[in-house]
C-alpha positions in Angstrom: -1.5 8.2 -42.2 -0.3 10.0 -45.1 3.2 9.1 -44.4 2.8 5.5 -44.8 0.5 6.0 -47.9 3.6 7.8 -49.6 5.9 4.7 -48.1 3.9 2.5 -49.9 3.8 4.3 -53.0 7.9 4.5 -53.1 8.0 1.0 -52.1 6.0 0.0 -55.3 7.8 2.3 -57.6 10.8 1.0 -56.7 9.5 -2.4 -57.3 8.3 -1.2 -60.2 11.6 0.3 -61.3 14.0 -2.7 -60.5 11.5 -4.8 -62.6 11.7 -2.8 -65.7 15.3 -2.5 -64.9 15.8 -6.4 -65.1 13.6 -6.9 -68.3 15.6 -4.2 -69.8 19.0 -5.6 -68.9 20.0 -2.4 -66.9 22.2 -3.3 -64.0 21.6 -1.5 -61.2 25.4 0.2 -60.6 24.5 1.7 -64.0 21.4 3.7 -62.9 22.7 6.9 -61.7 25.0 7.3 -64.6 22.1 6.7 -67.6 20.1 9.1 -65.3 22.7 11.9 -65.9 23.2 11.2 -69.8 19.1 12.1 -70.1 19.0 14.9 -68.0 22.4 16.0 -69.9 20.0 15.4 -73.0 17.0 17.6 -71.6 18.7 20.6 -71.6 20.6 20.8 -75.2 16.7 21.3 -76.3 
């Protein structure tokens, strides 16, 4: 049972994600790299 909760909680944040990604004008291909550049970012502090 607890399985399938988590299932649907991923499935909703990537629903979630994707969304914000469209509003924001993010294409997809470009996720992983802008993912890097802030984590990159997070440890020069």
């Amino acid at each position: 049972m607890k399985s399938i909760m988590l299932a649907e909680q991923m499935r909703d944040l990537q629903a979630y994600g994707q969304q914000r990604t469209a509003e924001l004008g993010i294409e997809p291909a470009d996720v992983p790299d802008r993912i890097r550049e802030f984590l990159k970012g997070k440890d020069e502090t």
